[in-house]
N, C-alpha and C positions, 0 to 999 in steps of 0.2 A: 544584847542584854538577854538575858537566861528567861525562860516563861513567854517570850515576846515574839516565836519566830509564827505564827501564826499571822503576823502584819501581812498587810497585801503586797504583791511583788513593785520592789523600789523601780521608777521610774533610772533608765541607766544614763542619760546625758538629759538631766531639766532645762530646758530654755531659762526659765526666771523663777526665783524662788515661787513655790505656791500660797495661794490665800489663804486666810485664815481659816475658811470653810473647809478646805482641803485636809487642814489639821485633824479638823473634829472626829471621823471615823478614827483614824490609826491611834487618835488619842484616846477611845473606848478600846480598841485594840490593845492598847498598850496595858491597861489598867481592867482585862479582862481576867485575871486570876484570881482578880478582889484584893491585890495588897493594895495598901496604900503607894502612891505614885510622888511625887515633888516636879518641879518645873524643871529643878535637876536631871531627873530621869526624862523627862520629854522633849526638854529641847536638843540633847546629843542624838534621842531617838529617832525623832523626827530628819534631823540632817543626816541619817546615817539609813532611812527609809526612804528619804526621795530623791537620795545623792545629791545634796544639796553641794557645791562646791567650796571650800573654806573661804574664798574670798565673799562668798555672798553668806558665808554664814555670819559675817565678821562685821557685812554693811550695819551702818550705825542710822538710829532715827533721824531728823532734823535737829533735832531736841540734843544728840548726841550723848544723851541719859541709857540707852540699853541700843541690841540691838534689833534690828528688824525681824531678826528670825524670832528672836523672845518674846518682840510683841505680838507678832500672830500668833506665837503659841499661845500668850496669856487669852488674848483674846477669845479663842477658841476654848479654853480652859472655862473661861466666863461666860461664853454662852452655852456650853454643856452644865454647866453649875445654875441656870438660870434654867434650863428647858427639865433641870431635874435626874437630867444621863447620868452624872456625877454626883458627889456632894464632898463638900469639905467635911473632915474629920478632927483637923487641926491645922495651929496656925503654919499656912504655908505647903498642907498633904490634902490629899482629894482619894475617893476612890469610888468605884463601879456603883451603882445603883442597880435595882430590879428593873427596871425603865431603860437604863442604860445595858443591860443583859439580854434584855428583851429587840432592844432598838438591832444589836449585833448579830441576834438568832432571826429575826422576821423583817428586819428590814437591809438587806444587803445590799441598797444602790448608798449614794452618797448622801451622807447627812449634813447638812446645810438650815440656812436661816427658816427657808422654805419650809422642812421638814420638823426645826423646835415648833414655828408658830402652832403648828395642833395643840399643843399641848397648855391650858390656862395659864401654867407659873411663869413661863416665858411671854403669856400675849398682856402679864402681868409689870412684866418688869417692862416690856417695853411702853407699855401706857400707864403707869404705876401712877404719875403725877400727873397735876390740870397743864403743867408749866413745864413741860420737857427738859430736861439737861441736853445739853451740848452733845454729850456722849450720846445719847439716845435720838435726837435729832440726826445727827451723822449713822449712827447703824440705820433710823427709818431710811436715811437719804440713799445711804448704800443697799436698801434690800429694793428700793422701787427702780433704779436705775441697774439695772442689771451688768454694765460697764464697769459697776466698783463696787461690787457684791464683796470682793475677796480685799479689800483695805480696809485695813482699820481706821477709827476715827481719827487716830492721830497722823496715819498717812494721809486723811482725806485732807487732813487741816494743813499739811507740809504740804502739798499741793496745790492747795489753794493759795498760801505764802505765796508761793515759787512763782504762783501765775500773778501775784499781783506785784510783786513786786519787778516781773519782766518788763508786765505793761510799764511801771513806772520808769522803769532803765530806759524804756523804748520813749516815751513822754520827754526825759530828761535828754533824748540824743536828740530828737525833734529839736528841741527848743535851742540849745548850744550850736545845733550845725546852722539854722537860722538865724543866728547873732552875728552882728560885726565882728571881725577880727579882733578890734579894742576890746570887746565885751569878751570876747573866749581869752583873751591874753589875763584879764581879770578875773575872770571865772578861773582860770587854772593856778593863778597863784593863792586864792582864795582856799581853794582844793588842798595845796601843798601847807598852807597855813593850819587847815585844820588836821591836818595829818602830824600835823608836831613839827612840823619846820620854821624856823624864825619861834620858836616857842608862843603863837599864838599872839603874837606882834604885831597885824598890819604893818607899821611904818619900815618892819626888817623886809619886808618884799618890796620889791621895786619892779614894775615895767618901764624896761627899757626898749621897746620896740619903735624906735625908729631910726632915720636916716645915719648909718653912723653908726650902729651897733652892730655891726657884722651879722646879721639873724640872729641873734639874740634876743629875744623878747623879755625877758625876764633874768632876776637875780634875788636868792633868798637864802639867807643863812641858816647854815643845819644844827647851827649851836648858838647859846644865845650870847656867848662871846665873840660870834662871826668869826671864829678863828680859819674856817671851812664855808667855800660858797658853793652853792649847788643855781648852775647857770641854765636856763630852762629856753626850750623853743616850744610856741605852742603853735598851730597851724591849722587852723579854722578849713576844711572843704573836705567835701565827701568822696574825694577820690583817695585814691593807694598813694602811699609816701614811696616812693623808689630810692635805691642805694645813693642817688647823687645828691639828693637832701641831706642825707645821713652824712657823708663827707666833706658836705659844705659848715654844719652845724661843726662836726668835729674837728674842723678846720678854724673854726670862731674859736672854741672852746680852747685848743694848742696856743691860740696867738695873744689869748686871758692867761694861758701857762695857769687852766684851771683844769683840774682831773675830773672831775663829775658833771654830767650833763641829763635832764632829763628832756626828752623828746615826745612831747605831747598833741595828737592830731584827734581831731573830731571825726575823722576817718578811718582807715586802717594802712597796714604796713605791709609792701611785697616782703615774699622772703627774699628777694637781695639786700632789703635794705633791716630785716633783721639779723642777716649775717653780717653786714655793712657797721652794723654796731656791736656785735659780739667780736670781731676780729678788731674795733678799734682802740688806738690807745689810750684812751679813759675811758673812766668807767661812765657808761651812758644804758639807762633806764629808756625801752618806748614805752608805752600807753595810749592804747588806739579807742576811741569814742566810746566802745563798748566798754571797756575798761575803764576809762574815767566816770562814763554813767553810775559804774559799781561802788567807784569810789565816793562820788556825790551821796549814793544813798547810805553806806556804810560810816560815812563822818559827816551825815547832816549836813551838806552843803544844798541848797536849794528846796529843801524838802523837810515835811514836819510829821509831828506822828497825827495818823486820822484816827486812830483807834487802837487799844491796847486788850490784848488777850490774854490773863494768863492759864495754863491749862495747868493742874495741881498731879499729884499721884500721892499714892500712901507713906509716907515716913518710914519704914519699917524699923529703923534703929527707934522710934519710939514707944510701937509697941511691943519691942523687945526687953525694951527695959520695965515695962511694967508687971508688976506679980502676975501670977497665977495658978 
């Protein structure tokens, strides 16, 4: 971009995108000629300053609402708008301040969190209220831990997810690999029920797991005409499923003269025995404990909600439509 080459020299291979902190100079950088700037002009600037790589300019939030690179941009946008470096001019444009012309002639190490608090407007916004926001709570949380200085709140909070809902996957494998065989052959058809099979039917699943069903443990219609059965093994222990399970299963499934099969263990699967089902002739599904844990938590099977979040952002198609 034309005016801009004054930026400092682009890092030439990034390990991982940079934090939001890292934004803040090149974004005074960028908006050092005093025009007015947009998020437009920053975020391709920014990815074309620290050779950020398309694929990570591309990674999308948790939220999958924007992407990562745009929220650290905004973010850093929002704390230079807050320490006074910047100031909005209009909806959606930003540019330089006296503060922020000053911060680029006298202060030339990195401008960070660290560096706004001097200044009142920012030691304002961040204790503005008796009653913190979420938002403001997560920047305190990421300036006193110096490990997540450079995320943003809404990374902190996708994190946080991610860790809780492992522990619960790991909770949920605990508990199934502990159960009787009878109880995981129920628990899995329970799984397939709420997943849309037998259209939410109990009585269209059946356990058939015993003497006489060839490994078979299960049968559950994929339509709610049963015109189509989907015949299931499930297999309760914490060891690896080997090729000769898979050939014995696929072996029950020919002698049903049924085509689909799904092969469910509270364990996991060697690779011979998931080449053992790609090479055979029906169509056969595995799903190895950690995978079925996901699926428990993804269709509410064993688990309830403890608490609900929702994190909001500005409408802009609203206040575009309003006069002004």
């Amino acid at each position: 971009m034309s005016g801009h080459d004054d930026m400092m020299p682009a890092m030439e291979v990034p390990l991982s995108m940079p934090g939001f902190q890292e934004f803040m100079r090149p974004i005074l950088k960028l908006a050092a000629d005093g025009r007015e700037c947009t998020m437009q002009d920053v975020v391709p600037a920014l990815a074309a300053h620290f050779a950020i790589p398309e694929a990570e300019q591309n990674l999308l939030m948790e939220s999958g609402t924007q992407t990562k690179l745009y929220n650290r941009a905004a973010w850093a946008v929002t704390h230079l708008t807050k320490g006074m470096l910047i100031e909005k001019v209009s909806r959606g444009r930003f540019r330089i301040t006296p503060r922020g012309l000053e911060t680029l002639s006298k202060h030339p190490g990195r401008v960070d969190l660290k560096y706004l608090s001097q200044f009142p407007e920012f030691q304002a916004f961040r204790t503005k209220t008796n009653k913190p926001t979420a938002v403001v709570a997560a920047v305190n949380k990421a300036d006193a831990e110096t490990a997540d200085t450079d995320k943003t709140p809404e990374e902190q909070l996708g994190e946080a997810y991610e860790e809780l809902r492992e522990a619960l996957a790991d909770d949920l494998l605990r508990r199934f690999r502990s159960g009787t065989p009878k109880f995981f052959e129920h628990l899995v058809l329970q799984v397939l029920l709420a997943m849309g099979y037998g259209k939410g039917h109990i009585e269209r699943a059946k356990v058939t797991g015993r003497s006489g069903d060839e490994g078979i443990d299960g049968v559950i219609p994929q339509d709610r005409l049963e015109l189509d059965m989907v015949y299931v093994q499930a297999k309760r222990h914490e060891n690896a499923v080997g090729p000769g399970d898979i050939d014995k299963f696929v072996g029950s499934l020919m002698r049903k003269k049924a085509n689909k099969g799904v092969f469910i263990t509270s364990g996991t699967f060697t690779d011979g025995a998931e080449r053992a089902a790609k090479d055979a002739a029906v169509k056969l599904r595995l799903i190895d404990g950690d995978e079925l844990a996901e699926l428990m938590i993804d269709y509410n099977v064993g688990v309830s909600a403890a608490a609900t979040y929702v994190v909001k952002k500005v409408d802009t198609d609203f206040f575009e439509g309003l006069p002004v």
